[in-house]
N, C-alpha and C positions, 0 to 999 in steps of 0.2 A: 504493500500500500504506500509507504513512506518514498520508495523508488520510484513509481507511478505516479506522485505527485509532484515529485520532483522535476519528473520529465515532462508531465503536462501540462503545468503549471506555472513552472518555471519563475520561482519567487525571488524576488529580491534583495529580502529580509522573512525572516523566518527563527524562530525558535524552539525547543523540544524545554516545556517548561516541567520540573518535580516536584512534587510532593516535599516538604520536610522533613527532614530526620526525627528533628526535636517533636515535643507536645505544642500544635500552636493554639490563637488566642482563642479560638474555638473550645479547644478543650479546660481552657482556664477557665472560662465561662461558664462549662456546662463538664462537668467532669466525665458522664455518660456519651459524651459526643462520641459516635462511630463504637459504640465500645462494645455492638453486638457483631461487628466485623470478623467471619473465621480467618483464620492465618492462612497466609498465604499456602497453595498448596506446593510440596518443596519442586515437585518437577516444573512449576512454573517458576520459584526463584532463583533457581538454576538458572533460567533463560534472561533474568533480570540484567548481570551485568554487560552481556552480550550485546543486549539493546543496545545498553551506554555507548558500549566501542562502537557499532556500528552507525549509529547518529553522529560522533565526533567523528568519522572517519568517513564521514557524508560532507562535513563540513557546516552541519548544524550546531548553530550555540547553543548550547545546554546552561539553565537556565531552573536556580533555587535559589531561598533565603528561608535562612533559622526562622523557626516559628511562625514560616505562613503555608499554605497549602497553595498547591498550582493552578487551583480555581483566584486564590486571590489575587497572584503575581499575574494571569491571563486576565482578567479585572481592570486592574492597574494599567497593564499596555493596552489595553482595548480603549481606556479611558485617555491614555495623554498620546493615542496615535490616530483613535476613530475617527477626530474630523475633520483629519486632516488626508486621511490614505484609507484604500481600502482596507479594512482589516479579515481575515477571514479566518475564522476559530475550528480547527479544525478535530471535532470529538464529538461523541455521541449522550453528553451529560445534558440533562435538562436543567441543571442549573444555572448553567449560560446560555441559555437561553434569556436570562435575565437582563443579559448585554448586548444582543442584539439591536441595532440603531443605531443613527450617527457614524454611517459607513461600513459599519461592524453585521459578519453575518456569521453561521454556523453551520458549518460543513460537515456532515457524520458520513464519514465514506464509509461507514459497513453497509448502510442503505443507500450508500448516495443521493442523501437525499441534500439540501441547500437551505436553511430556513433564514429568510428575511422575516422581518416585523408579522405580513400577510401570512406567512408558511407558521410562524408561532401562533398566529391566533385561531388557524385553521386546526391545527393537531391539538394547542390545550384549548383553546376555548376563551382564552386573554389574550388581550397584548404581552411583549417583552414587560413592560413594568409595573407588569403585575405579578408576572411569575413567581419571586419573594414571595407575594401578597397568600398566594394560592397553596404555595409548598409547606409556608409556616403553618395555614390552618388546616392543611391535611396531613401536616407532618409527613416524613421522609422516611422509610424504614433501613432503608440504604446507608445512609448516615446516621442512624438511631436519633431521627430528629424527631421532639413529641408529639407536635403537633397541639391540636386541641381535641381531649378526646367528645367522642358523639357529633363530630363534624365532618370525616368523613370525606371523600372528593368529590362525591357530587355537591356537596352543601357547600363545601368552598366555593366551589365554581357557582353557585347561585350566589351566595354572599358577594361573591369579589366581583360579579358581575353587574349585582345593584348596587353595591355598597363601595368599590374599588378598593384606597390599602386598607391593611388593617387598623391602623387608628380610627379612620374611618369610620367604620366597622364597629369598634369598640365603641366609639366615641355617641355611636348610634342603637346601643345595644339592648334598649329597651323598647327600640321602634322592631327590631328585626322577629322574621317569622320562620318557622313555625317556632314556637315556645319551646321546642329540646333547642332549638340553635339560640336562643336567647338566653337560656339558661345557663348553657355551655359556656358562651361565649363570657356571661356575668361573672362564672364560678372561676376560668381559666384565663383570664387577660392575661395576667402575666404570664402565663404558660404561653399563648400566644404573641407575647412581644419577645420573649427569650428564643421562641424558636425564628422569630422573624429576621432578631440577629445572627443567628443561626445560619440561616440560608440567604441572607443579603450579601452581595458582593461588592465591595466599595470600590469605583471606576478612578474612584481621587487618590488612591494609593500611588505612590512613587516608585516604581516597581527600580528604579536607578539604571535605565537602560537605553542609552543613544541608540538613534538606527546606526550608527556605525558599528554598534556593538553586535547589532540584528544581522546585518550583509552578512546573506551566506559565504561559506568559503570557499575555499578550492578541495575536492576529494582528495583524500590518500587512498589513491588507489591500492597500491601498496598492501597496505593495513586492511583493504576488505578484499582483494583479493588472501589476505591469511586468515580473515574471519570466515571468508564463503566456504573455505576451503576445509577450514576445521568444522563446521557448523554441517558441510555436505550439502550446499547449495550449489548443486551443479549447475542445475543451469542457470543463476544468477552468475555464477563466474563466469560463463559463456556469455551473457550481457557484456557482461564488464569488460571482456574483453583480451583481462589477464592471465598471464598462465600461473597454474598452481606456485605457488612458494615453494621449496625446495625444502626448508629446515621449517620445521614446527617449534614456539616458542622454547627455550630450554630449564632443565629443570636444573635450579642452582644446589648445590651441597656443601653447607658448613657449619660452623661451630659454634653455639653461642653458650652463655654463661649465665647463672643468677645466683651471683653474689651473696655472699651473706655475710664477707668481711668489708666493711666499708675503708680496712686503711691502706686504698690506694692513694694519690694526690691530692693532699688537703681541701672537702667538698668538692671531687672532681665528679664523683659517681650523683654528687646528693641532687646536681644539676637535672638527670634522668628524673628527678622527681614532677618535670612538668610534662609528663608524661612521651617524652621521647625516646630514642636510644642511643647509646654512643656504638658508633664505629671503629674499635679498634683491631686486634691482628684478627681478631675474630668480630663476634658481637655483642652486647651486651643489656640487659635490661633490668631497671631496678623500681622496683613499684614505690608509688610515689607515699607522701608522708599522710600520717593522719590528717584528716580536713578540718580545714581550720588553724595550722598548724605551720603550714608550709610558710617560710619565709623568703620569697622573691629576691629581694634585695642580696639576702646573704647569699642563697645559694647562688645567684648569676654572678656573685664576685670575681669567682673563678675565670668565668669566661669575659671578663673586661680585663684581657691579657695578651698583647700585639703580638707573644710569641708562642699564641695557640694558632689551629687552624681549623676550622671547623667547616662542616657540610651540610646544609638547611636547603631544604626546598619550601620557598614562598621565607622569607627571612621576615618582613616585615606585616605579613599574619602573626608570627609567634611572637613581634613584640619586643623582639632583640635585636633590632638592628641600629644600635646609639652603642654596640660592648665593642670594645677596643680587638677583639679575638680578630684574625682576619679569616673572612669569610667567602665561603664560594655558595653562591643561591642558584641552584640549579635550574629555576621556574625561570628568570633570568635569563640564563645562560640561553634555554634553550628557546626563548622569545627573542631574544637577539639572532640566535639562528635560521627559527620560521617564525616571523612574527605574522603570517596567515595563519598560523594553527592557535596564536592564541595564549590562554593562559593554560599549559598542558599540566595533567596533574601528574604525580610520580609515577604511577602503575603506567601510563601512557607513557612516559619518557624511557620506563623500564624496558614496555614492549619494543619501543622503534630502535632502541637505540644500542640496548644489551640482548636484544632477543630473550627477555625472561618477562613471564608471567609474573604478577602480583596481586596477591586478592585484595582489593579494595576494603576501606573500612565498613561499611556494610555488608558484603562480605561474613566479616567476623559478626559483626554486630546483629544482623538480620536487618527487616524493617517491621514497617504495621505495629500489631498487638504484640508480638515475640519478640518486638528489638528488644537489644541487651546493653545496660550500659559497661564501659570497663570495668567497673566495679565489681559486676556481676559475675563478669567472664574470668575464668579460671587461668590461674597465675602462667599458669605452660601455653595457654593461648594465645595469653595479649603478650605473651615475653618473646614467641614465637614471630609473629605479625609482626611488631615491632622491630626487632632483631631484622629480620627480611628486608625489611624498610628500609634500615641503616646499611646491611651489608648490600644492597641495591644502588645505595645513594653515595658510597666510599666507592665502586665502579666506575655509577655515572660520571665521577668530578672527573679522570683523566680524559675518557671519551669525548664529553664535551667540552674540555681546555684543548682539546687536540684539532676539533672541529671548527671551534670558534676563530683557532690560527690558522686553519686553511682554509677558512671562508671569509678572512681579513677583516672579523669582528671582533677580535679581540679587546682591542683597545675600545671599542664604542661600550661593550661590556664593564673591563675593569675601570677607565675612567669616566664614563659616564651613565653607566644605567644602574649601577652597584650603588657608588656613590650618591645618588640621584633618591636611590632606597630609603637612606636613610635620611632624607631631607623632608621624602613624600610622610614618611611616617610621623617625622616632629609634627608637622602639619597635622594631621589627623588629631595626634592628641592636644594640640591646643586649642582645636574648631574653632570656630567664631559668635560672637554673642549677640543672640536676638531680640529683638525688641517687639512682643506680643501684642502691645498695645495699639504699632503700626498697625498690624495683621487685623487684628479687632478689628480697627475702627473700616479699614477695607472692604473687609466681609462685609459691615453694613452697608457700605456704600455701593459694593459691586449687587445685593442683594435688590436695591432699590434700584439700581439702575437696568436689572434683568426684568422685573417687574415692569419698567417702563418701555423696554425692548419690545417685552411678548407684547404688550399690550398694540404694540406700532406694527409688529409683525402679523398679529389679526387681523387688524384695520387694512396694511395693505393687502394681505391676502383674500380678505374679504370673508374670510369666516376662522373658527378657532381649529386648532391640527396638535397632533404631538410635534413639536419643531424638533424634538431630539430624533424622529423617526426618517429614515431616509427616502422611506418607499411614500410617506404620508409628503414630508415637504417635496418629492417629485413629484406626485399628483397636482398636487397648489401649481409650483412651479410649470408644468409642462403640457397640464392638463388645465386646469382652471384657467390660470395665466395665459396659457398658449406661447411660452418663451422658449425658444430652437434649442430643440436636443444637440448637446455636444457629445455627450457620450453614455455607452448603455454598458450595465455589466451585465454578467448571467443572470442577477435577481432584477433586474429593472432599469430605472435612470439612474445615472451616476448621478452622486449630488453633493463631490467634495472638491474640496479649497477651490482647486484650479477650473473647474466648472463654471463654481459660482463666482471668483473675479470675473470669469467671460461674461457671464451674466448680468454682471453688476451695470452693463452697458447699457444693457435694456428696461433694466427695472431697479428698483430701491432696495427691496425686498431680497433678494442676495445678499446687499452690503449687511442688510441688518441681521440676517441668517449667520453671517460671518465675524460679524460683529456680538453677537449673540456666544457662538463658541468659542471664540476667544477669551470673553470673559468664565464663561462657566470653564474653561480649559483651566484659566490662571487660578480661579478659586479654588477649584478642586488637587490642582498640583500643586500649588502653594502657599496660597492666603490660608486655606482651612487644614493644613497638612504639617506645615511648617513647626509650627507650636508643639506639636504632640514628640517632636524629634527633640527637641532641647531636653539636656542634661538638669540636674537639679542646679547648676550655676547658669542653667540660662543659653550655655553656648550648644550648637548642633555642630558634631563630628561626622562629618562625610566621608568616603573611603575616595580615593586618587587611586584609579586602575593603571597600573604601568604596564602592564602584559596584556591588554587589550586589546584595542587596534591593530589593526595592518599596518598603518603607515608610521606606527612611532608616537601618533599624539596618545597624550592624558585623558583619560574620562574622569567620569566625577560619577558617584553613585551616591544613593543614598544617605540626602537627597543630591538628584542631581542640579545640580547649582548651573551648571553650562546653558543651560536651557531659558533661565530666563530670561524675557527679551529686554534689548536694554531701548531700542527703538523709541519706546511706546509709555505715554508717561506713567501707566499702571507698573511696565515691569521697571521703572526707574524706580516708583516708589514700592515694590518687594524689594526692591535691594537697597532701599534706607533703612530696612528692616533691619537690617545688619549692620551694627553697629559699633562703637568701641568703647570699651569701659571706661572711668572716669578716669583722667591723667593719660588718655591715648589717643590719638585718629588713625584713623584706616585710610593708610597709604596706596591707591592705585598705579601702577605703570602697565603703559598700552604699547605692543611697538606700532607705527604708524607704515601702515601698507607693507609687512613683512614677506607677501608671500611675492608681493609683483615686483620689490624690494630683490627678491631673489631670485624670481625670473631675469630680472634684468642682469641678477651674476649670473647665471649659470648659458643666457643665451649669448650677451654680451654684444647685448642690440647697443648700436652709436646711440641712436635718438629716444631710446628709454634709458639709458644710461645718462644722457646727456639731461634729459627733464628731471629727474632724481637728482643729479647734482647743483640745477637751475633750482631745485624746489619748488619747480611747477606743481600746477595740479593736474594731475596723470589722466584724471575721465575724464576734466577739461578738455586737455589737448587730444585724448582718442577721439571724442566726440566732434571738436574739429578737422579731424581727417577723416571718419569715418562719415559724417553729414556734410563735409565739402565747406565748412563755414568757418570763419573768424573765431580766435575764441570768446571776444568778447560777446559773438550772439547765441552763442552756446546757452538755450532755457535749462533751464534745472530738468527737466525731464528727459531735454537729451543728454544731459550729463548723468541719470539714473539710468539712462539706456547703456549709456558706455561705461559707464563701471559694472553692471550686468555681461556688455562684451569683453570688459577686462578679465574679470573673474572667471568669466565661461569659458577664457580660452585656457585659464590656469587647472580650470576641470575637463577638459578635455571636449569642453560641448562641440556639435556639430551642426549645422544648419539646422537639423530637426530639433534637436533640443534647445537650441537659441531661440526658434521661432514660438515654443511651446513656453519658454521663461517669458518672451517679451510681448508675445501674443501680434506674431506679425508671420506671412507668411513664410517658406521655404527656401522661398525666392530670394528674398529680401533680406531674409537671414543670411542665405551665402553673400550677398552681396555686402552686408555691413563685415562680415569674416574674412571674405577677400580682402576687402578697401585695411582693412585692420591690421592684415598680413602685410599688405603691400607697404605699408607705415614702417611696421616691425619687423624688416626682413629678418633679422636675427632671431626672431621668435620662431618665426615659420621656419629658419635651418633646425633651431634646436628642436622642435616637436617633430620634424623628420628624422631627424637623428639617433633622438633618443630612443623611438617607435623600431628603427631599425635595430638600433644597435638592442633593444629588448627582444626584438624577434630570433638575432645571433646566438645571443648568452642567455633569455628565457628569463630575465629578473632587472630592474635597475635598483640605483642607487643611491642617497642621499649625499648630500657633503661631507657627511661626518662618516661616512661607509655603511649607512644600515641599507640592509637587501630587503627588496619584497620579491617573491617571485611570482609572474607571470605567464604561467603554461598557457591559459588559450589564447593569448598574443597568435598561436599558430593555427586556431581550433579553423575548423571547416565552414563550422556553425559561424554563418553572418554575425549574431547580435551579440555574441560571445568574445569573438575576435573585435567588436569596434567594443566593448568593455574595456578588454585588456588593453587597449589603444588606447582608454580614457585613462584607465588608470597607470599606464605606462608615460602618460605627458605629466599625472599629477603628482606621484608619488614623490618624485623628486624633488618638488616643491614642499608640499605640505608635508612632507616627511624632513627636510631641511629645517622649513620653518619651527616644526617640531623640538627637531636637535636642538638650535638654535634657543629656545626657552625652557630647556632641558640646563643646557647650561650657563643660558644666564641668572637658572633657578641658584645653582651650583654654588658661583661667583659671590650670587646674593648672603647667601648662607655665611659662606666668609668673611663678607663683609659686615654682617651685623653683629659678630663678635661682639661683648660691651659696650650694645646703645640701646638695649633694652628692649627691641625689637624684636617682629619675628614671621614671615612669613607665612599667613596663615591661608588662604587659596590661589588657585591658578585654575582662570576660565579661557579658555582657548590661547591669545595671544596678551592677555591682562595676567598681571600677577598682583595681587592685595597682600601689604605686609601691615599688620597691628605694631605700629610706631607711637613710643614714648616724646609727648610731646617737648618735651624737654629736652630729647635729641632729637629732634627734624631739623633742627637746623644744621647737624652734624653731617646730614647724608650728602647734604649740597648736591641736590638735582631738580631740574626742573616738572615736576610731577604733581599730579592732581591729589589735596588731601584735601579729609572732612571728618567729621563727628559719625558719621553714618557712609556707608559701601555708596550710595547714590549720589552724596556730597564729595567724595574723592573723585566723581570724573568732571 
């Protein structure tokens, strides 16, 4: 199924979302949640980690967080991607059906069947938002959810059909018939609000995931020609193309230890107490100290010693990377290698790399009702697990020190991505401090203002709709209105972003549609979201993904902070929200045009070089040569046209895709491309050049040496090979510009040694340091500060 959707579908962004390991808030709530669920049965959990390999070895992001279930994290991206892109959910849970709307549909390939808003109301008998409505008061046996008992589904479904949610409901409960549903309803409200919570899925969650993060990736074919092979998928290996593997992973043999004498190296073993293992001639594992007990501090002493050396995979997860020991972080390493594969985990690095299998911690652990914690698991097991890990991970270090110097990463690793580790981490732990009150008072204001919205958007559509519904506002739109179909998907009228700017031509009633999810977007991702993430001091700790991306940049997760807009005066003021505590301001620096900055080194055009060192202004003068005019008559819109052509050509765009940004023909598009090229010859050698020279060697380069590799640069497949063409003109850029703020994070760092400062986020090409006013005057730089993140630009 997953192959087949692959190939007909042909997704852009895509992700394989799981379940949590942990208890989440579901169960905190409701102790009994899911807790009639039988254990998995074991020939299916056998098939469990299989999956996993073969989704990463697809080139799907794989996609959890502690404590929430995959209905919430699919939720979350349905909500901050639905109104902007098509979303399509693809599984056969009727609980999401809840989220259906606003672009968003559900796909259950066992039946193949599609449900829009119309296809949910036709199979339960409600719209999407009522679904909650319906499930709470029939309860769920599935996930042992209560319900309300003597309500039953047909009585829901009459209830929620006169009455809609359940407060509703409640709130009308002495008007409602027949008298068993009155009664019920009287005796069990809170059983019916507990389970409402229950099965409500909140679309305003922050699931902390760029579409960068989503772009599918490139196959290791590799890796599933040895999974099809082992598994005896003949003939998917015949798809694929690959011939059998030769060697089946290998099985390792050695020696490990559990100690009972601790007088090795003064607290060297007591370190194993945060539950890892040490590496040495053999391996070693020492269960960790009573809880409660464990002293942090003392026992990392050891390892804040320049002439240790140690071997961590993911270093700045565990928390250690500020100890003096020197360090090799294999997750690193091996992201410096293929940074398309990602953040790979151990067992995956073990496979590609040592040919050895490793059971994952689930695995040992199980999942569902059976998981087990270490605790639980018997001393030979977890010492065993453990032990493997380590003696896997003292392998891996030569392998990938050996690969990094023949792939001329070395240096980008040890002096810049290592390094880089422990700078992203200070930052984390000192997050930054928000100001609640901002957020409040917005919430009121953006609430008043949706209220005035809907009310404008009735009037012009001329009667009342779900506006959150896509197939409802295409009706208004295309049917009522009568306004020109731009585009249809398999469930009906398309009726996102880029639709409705076309539309906005013809009528009001777009803008304000547009206008409309914008706001409800910003509310739900970060006015009403934001607050709940602060620490008890106030400040919200985001995670900086370094092993992310393809091309080298930073994300930001939870929350994702990259995202919001800074345009638009609502996302100016969410980021006055953030602000500095007393005796501080939050220092911004922007670099100013970095990426066209770098086009112009790397193409080494005269006359883009030459306006760089004029200090012209760049979509000024394109826009002068690409519309044939003076600059001084250059309107501001053709100057938003020609920084559109600037940028498009550092993305690789192409007449079709320029004409679909600017909303102008194909024609017209090649023509402002050509006129642009003919300005830039230098740009036009280099995006030939570099295209070529990726076709030769299959990868390019940044300035600083990071590779991305590039295989369908050669593919057969048209819309594959001009991908690889996009991203073979961009990577070098935006993976430059990358480096480039990589290390002038670095520099930074050093330089604020005793001024009381400190680095506290980095959103694309802006870096925010919380500066002691008292020293600002010490940095002596020309840079925007203020009291608050919105007052610093």
């Amino acid at each position: 199924m997953l192959l087949k959707l692959l190939k007909d579908e042909r997704p852009e962004y895509i992700c394989f979302v799981r379940d949590s390991k942990a208890l989440t808030h579901h169960h905190e709530r409701y102790a009994a949640y899911k807790a009639n669920r039988q254990r998995m049965p074991e020939d299916l959990q056998i098939q469990v980690p299989y999956i996993h390999e073969v989704v990463a070895a697809l080139g799907i992001p794989m996609v959890e967080r502690e404590g929430l279930e995959a209905d919430d994290l699919i939720a979350g991206l349905a909500g901050t991607y639905g109104g902007a892109h098509e979303v399509v959910i693809v599984s056969g849970d009727k609980d999401l059906m809840q989220l259906v709307g606003a672009g968003v549909t559900v796909w259950d390939t066992l039946k193949d069947q599609r449900f829009d808003a119309a296809a949910v109301q036709e199979k339960y008998g409600v719209a999407p938002e009522y679904i909650a409505d319906l499930l709470a008061l029939m309860g769920d046996s599935s996930d042992n959810v209560p319900g309300v008992p003597g309500i039953g589904a047909k009585g829901a479904l009459k209830l929620v059909g006169e009455w809609g949610h359940v407060e509703n409901i409640l709130a009308h409960a002495d008007e409602l018939s027949p008298p068993k549903a009155r009664q019920a309803l009287s005796d069990h409200a809170e059983l019916a609000r507990l389970s409402l919570e229950l099965v409500r899925l909140d679309t305003g969650l922050d699931a902390g995931l760029s579409l960068e993060e989503l772009a599918i990736k490139p196959q290791n074919k590799t890796r599933l020609a040895e999974l099809f092979s082992e598994l005896e998928f003949k003939g998917l290996l015949k798809d694929l193309g690959e011939e059998v593997p030769a060697a089946a992973p290998a099985a390792v043999s050695f020696e490990f230890g559990l100690p009972d004498d601790l007088s090795g190296p003064a607290g060297f073993y007591r370190v194993a107490g945060l539950g890892s293992a040490l590496a040495l001639d053999g391996a070693c594992y020492v269960e960790l100290e009573p809880a409660g007990l464990f002293d942090a501090d003392r026992s990392l002493a050891p390892l804040d010693n320049p002439a240790l050396s140690l071997s961590i995979h993911d270093v700045k997860a565990l928390g250690v990377e500020c100890i003096a020991a020197r360090v090799f972080d294999s997750l690193l390493a091996a992201y410096c290698l293929d940074a398309e594969a990602g953040a790979q985990s151990l067992e995956q690095l073990a496979a590609s790399h040592l040919n050895t299998e490793l059971a994952s911690l689930k695995d040992l652990t199980g999942t569902g009702r059976g998981q087990r914690t270490l605790a639980e698991l018997g001393r030979q097991e977890v010492a065993a697990f453990l032990a493997a890990h380590a003696e896997a991970l003292l392998r891996l270090r030569p392998v990938l020190e050996t690969r990094l110097a023949q792939a001329g990463v070395a240096e980008l690793y040890a002096g810049l991505e290592l390094p880089l580790m422990g700078v992203l981490g200070s930052m984390e732990r000192a997050g930054i401090l928000l100001a609640p009150a901002v957020l409040k008072e917005m919430a009121s204001e953006i609430d008043a203002q949706l209220v005035e919205l809907e009310t404008a958007i009735y009037a012009l559509a001329g009667s009342e709709f779900n506006i959150n519904s896509p197939q409802q506002l295409g009706k208004v739109l295309f049917e009522d209105l009568g306004l020109g179909t731009i585009k249809k998907t398999k469930t009906g009228f398309s009726t996102d972003s880029k639709v409705l700017s076309a539309l906005a031509a013809e009528h009001e009633l777009p803008a304000r549609i547009l206008e409309y999810r914008g706001l409800m977007k910003l509310k739900n991702t970060y006015v009403d979201t934001l607050p709940a993430l602060a620490d008890k001091q106030g400040r919200i700790h985001g995670r900086f993904n370094q092993a992310v991306t393809a091309t080298g940049r930073i994300s930001s997760s939870e929350p994702n902070l990259q995202n919001i807009p800074i345009r638009t005066e609502l996302g100016r003021r969410i980021r006055a929200a953030f602000v500095a505590p007393p005796g501080y301001v939050l220092l911004s620096a922007d670099y100013s045009q970095i990426e066209l900055r770098i086009l112009a080194h790397v193409s080494q055009d005269r006359a883009l070089l030459e306006a760089f060192a004029d200090e012209a202004d760049i979509h000024t003068l394109t826009a002068s040569e690409v519309f044939g005019l003076a600059p001084e008559e250059v309107s501001a819109a053709q100057r938003a046209r020609a920084k559109t052509i600037n940028f498009g050509i550092i993305y690789g765009m192409g007449p079709h895709k320029l004409s679909g940004e600017l909303g102008i023909s194909q024609k017209v598009a090649k023509t402002y491309i050509d006129n642009y090229l003919a300005k830039y010859p230098g740009v036009h050698a280099y995006i030939e050049r570099v295209v070529e020279e990726a076709r030769h060697t299959g990868y390019v380069t940044t300035l600083l040496g990071r590779r991305r590799s590039i295989a369908a640069i050669n593919s057969r497949n048209f819309n594959e090979r001009e991908a690889a063409r996009r991203i073979a003109v961009n990577t070098p850029i935006q993976g430059s510009a990358a480096d480039i703020i990589k290390l002038a994070m670095l520099r930074i760092q050093e330089r604020l040694a005793g001024l009381k400062s400190r680095l506290i986020l980095q959103v694309h090409d802006e870096l925010v340091l919380e500066v002691c006013e008292q020293k600002l005057e010490q940095l002596k730089v020309e840079l925007g500060w203020g009291p608050d993140w919105g007052a610093a630009h």
